[in-house]
Backbone as ProteinMPNN parsed JSONL, in Angstrom:
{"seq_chain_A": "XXXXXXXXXXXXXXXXXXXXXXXXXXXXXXXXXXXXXXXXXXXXXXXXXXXXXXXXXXXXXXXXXXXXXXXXXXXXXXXXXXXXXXXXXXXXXXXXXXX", "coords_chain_A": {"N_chain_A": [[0.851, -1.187, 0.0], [0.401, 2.23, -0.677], [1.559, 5.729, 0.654], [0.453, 7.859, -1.024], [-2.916, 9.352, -1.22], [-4.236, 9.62, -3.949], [-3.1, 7.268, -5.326], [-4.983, 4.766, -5.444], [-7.582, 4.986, -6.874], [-10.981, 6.256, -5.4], [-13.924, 4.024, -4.936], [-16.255, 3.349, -7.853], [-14.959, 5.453, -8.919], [-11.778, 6.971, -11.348], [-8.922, 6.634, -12.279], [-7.362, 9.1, -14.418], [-5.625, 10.361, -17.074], [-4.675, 12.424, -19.508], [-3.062, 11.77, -22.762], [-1.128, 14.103, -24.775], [0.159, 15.216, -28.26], [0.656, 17.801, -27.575], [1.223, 17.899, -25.165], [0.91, 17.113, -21.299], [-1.943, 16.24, -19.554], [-3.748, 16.057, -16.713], [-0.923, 17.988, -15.471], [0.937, 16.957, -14.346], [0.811, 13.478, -13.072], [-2.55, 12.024, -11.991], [-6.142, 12.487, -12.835], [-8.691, 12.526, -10.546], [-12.067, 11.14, -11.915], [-15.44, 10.301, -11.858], [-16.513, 7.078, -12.705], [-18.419, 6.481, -14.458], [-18.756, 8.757, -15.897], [-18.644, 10.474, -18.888], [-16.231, 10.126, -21.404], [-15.463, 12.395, -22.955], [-15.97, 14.915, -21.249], [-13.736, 14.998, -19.8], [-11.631, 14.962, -22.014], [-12.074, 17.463, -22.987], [-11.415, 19.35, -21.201], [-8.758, 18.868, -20.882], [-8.47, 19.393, -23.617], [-8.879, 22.711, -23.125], [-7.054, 23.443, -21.238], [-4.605, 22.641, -22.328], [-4.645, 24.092, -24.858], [-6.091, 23.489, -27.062], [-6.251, 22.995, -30.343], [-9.313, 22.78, -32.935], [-10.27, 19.811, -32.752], [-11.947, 18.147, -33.402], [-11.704, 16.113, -34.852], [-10.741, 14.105, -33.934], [-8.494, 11.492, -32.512], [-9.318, 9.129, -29.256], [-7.963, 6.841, -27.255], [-6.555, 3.979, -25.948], [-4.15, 2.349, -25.516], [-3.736, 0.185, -28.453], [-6.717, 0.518, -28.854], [-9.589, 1.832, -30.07], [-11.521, 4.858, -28.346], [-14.831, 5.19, -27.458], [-15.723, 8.439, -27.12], [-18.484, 9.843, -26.328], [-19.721, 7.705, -24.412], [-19.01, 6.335, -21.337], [-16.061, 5.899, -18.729], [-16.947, 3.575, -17.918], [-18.385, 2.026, -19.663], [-16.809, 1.897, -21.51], [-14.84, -0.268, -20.86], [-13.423, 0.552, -19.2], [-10.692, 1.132, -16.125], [-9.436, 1.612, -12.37], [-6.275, 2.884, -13.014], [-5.66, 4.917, -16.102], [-4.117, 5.987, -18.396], [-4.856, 8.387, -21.518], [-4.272, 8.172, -25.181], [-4.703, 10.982, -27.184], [-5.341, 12.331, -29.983], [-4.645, 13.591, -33.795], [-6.589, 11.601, -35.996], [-4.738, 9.406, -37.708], [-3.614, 9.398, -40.875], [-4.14, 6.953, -43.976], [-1.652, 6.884, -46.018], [0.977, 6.222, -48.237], [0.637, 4.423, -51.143], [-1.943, 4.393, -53.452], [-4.42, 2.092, -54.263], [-4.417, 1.392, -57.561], [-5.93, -0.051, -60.095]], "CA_chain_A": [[0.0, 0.0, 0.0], [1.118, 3.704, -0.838], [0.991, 6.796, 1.154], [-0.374, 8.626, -1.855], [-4.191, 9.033, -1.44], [-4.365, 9.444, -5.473], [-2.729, 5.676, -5.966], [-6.198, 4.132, -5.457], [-9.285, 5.483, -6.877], [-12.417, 5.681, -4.584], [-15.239, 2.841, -5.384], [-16.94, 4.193, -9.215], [-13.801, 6.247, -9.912], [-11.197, 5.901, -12.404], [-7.633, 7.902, -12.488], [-7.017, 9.064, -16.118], [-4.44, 10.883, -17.74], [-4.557, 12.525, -21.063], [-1.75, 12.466, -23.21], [-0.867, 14.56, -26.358], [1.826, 15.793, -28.288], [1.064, 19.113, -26.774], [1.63, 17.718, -23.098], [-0.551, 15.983, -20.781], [-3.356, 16.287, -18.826], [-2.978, 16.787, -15.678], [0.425, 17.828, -16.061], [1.558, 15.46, -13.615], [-0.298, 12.451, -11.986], [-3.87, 11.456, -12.918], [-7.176, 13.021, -12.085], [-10.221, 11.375, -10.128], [-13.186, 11.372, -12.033], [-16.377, 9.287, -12.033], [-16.682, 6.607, -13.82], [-19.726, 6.913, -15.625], [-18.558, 10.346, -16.625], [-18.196, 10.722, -20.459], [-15.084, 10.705, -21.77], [-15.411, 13.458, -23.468], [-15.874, 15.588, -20.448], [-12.0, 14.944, -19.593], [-10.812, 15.51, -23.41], [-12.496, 19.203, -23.028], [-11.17, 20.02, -20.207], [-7.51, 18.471, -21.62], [-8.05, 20.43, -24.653], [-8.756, 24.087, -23.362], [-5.643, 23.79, -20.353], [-2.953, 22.447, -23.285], [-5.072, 25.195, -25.321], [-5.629, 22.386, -28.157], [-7.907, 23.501, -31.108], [-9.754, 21.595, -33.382], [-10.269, 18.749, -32.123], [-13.118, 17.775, -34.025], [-11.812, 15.11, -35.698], [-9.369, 13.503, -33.084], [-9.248, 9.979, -31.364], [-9.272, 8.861, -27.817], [-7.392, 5.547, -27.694], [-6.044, 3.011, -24.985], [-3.278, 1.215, -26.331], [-4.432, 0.033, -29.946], [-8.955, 0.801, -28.738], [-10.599, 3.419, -29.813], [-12.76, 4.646, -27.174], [-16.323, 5.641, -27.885], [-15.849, 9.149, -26.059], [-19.352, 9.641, -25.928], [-19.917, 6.71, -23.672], [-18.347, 6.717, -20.168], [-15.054, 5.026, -18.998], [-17.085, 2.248, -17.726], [-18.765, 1.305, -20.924], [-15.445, 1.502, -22.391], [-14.666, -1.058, -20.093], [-11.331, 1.013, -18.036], [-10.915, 1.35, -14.564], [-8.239, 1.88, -12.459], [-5.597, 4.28, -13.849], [-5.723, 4.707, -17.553], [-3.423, 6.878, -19.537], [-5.772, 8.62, -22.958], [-3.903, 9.157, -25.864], [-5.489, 12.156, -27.245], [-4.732, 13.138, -30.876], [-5.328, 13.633, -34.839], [-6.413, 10.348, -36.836], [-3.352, 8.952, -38.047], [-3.964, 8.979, -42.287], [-3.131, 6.08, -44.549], [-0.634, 7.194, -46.479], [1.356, 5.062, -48.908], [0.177, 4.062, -52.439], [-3.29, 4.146, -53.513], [-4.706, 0.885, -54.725], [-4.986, 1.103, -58.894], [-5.573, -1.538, -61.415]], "C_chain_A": [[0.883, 1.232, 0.0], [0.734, 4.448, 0.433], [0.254, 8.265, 0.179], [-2.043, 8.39, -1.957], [-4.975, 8.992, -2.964], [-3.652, 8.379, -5.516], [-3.457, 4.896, -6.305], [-7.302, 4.895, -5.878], [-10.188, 5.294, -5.817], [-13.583, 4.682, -5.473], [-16.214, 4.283, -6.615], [-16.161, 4.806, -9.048], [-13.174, 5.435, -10.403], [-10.238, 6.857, -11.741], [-7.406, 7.823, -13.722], [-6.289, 10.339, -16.141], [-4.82, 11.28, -19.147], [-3.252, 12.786, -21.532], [-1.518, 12.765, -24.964], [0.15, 15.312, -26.716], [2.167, 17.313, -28.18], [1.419, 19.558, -25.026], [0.504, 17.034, -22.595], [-1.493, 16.519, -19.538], [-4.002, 15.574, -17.474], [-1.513, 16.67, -16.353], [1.219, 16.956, -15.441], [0.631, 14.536, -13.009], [-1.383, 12.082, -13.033], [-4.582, 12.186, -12.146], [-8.251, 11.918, -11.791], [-10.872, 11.807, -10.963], [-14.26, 9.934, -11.84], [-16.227, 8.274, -13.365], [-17.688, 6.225, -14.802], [-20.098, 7.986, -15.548], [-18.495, 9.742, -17.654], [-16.675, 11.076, -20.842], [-14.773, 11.706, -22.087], [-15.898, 14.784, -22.729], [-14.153, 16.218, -19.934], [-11.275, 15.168, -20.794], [-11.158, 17.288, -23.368], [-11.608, 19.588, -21.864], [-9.77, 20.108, -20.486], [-7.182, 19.898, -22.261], [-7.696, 21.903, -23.983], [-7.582, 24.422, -22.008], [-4.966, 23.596, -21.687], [-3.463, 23.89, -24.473], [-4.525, 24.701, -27.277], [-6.696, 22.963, -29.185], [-7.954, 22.957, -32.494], [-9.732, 20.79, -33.312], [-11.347, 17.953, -32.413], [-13.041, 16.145, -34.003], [-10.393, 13.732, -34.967], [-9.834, 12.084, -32.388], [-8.684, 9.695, -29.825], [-8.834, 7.351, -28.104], [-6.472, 5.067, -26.284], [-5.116, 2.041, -25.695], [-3.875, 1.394, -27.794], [-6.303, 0.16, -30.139], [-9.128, 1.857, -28.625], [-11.55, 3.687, -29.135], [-13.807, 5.644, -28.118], [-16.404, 6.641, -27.023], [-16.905, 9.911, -25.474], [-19.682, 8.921, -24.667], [-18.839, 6.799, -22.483], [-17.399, 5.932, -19.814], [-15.372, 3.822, -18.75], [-17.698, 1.167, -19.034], [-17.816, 1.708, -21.518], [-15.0, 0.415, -21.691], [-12.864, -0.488, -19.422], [-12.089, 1.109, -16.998], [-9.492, 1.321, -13.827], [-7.388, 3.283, -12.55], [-5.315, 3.821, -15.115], [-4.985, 6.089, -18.445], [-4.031, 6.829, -21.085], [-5.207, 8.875, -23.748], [-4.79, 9.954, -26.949], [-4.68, 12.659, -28.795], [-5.304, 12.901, -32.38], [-5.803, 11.815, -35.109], [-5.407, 10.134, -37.739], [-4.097, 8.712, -39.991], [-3.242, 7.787, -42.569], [-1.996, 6.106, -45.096], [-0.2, 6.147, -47.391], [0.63, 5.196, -50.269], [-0.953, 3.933, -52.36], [-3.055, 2.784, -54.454], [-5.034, 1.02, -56.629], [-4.436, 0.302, -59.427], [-4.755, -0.904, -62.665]], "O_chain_A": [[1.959, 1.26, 0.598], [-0.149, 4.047, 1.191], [-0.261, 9.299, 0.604], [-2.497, 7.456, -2.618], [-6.071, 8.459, -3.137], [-3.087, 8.795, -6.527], [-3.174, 4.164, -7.254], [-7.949, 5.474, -5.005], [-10.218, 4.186, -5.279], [-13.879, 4.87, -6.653], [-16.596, 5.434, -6.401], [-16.964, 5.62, -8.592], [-13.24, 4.206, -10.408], [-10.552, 7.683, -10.884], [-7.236, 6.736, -14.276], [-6.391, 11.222, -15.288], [-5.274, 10.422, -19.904], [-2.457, 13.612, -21.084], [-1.656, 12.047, -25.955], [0.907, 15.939, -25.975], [3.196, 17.932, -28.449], [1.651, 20.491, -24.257], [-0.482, 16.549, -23.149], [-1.187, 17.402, -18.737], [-4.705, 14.563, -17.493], [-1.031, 15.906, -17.189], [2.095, 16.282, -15.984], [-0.357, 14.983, -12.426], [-1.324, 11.902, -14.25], [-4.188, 12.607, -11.059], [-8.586, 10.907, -12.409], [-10.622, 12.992, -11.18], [-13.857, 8.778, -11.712], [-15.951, 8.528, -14.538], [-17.496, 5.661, -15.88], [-21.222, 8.405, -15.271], [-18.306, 8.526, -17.635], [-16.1, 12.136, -20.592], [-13.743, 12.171, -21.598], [-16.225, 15.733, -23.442], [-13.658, 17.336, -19.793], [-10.146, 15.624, -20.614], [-10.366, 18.146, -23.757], [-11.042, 20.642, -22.155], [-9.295, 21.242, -20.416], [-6.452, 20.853, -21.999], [-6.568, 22.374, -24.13], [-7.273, 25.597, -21.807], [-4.743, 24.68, -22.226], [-2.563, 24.636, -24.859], [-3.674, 25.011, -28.11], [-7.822, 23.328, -28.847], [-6.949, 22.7, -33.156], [-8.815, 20.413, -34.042], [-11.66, 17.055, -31.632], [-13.763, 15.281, -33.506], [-9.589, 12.926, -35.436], [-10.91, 11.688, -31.94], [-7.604, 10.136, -29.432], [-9.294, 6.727, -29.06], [-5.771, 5.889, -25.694], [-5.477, 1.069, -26.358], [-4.368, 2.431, -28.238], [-6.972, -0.028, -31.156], [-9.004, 2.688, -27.724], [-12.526, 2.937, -29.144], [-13.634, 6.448, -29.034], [-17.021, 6.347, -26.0], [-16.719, 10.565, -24.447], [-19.958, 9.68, -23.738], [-17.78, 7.368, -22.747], [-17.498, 4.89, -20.463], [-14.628, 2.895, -19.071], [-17.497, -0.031, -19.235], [-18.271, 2.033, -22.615], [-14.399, -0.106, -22.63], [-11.742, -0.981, -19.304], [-13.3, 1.158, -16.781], [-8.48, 1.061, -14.477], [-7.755, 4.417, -12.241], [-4.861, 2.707, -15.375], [-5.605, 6.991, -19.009], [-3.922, 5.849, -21.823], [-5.122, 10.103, -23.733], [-5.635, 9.285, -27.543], [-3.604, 13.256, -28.773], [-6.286, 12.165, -32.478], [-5.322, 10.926, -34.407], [-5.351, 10.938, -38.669], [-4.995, 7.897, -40.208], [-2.228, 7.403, -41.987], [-1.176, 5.291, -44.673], [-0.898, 5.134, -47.429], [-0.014, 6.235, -50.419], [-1.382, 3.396, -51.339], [-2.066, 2.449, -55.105], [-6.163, 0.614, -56.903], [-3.279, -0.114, -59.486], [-4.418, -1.618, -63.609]]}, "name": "protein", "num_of_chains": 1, "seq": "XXXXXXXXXXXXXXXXXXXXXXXXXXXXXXXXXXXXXXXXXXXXXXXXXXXXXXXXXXXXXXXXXXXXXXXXXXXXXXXXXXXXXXXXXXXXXXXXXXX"}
């Protein structure tokens, strides 16, 4: 056991982290929130501290899963502490396919 009272979430929290390649979110640590908050409560809040703009068209992602940031971290199925990365959609790139 820690002496950090942020090591453990309280019962229905999460600790999450956003991270993007304009810095992260909190800038150090993780923040409590609920966990059937909306993700996309914690990407806003991200965005307008790192002072991120357009963000329209950006993904929320756990390792290689895109999260549904609509939907809250529990119907994403996280819990825990969860580091978000937070950023454009990666294009294909490369050769197009012609016959």
């Amino acid at each position: 056991m820690t002496d950090d009272p942020k090591a453990d979430p309280k019962h229905n929290h999460i600790l999450v982290a956003i991270l993007t390649t304009a810095g992260s979110y909190p800038a150090e640590g993780f923040d409590e929130v609920p966990a059937n908050q909306p993700i996309k409560v914690m990407l806003a809040r991200a965005a307008k501290e790192l002072k991120l703009t357009n963000t329209v068209d950006w993904l929320a992602k756990v390792g290689n899963t895109e999260l549904n940031v609509e939907q809250s971290y529990a119907d994403n199925k996280l819990s825990g502490k969860v580091e978000i990365n937070y950023g454009p959609r990666e294009t294909g790139g490369g050769e197009s396919a012609r016959p």
